[in-house]
C-alpha positions as CSV (number, residue, x, y, z in Angstrom):
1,X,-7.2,13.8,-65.1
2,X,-7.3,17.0,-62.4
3,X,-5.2,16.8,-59.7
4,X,-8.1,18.8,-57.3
5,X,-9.4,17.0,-54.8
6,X,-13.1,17.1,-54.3
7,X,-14.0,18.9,-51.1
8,X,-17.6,19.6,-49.9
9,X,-19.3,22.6,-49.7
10,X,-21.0,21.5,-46.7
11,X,-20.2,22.9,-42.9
12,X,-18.0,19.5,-41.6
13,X,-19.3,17.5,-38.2
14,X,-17.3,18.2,-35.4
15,X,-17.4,14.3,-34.5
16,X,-14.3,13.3,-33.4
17,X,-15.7,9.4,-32.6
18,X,-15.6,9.7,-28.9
19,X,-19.2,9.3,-29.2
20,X,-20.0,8.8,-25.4
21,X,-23.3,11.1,-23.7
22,X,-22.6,12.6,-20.5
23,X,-25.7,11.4,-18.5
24,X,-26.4,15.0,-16.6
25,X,-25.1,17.4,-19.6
26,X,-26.8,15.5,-22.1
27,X,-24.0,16.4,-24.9
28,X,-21.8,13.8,-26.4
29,X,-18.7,14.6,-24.4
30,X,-16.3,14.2,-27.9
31,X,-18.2,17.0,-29.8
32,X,-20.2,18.5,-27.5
33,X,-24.0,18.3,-29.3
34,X,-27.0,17.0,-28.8
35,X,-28.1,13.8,-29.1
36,X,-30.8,16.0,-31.2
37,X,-28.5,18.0,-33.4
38,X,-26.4,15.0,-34.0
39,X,-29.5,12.8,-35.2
40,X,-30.1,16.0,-37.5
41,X,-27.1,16.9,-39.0
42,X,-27.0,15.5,-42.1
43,X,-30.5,17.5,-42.4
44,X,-29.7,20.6,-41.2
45,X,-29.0,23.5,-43.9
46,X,-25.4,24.8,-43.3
47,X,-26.7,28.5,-41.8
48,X,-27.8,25.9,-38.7
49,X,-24.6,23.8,-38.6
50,X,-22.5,27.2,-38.5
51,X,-24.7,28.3,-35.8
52,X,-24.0,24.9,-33.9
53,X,-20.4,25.2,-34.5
54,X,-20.3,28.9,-33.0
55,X,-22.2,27.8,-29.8
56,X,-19.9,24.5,-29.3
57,X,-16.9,26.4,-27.4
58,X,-19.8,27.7,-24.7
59,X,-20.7,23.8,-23.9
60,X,-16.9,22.5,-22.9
61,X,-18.0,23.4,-19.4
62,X,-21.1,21.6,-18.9
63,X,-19.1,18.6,-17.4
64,X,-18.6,18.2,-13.8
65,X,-15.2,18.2,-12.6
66,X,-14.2,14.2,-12.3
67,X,-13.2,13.5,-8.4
68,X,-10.2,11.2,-9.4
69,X,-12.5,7.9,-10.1
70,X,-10.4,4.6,-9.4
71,X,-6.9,5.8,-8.5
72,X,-8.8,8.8,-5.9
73,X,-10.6,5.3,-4.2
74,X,-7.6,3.0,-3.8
75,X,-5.3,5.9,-2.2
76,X,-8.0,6.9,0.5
77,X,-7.8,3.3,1.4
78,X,-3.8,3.4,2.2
């Protein structure tokens, strides 16, 4: 018996299973694609993933800033 472990050769998903799609960005807001490049994945060849990968870090600020959500609303009313 080996004692390597069997790793892929394949460009990992950044999925970290905060799978929730910002309704005016239109990315998942845990990994930051598409709902398109996440429903192709497992099909795209690795050249496209790494190019997916590289262009994640630009994306992080196509959120809006939140404005303080329930704790902002129950201190104006003080």
């Amino acid at each position: 018996m080996s004692d390597e472990v069997w790793k892929r050769a394949e460009v990992e998903s950044p999925c970290i299973k905060i799978c929730v799609v910002h309704p005016e960005a239109r990315l998942c807001t845990g990994c930051l694609r598409s709902i398109d490049e996440i429903g192709r994945w497992s099909r795209m060849t690795p050249e496209e993933r790494r190019a997916v990968m590289a262009e994640l870090p630009t994306r992080s600020g196509a959120f809006s800033k939140r404005r303080g959500g329930r704790a902002a609303r129950l201190s104006r009313r003080g």
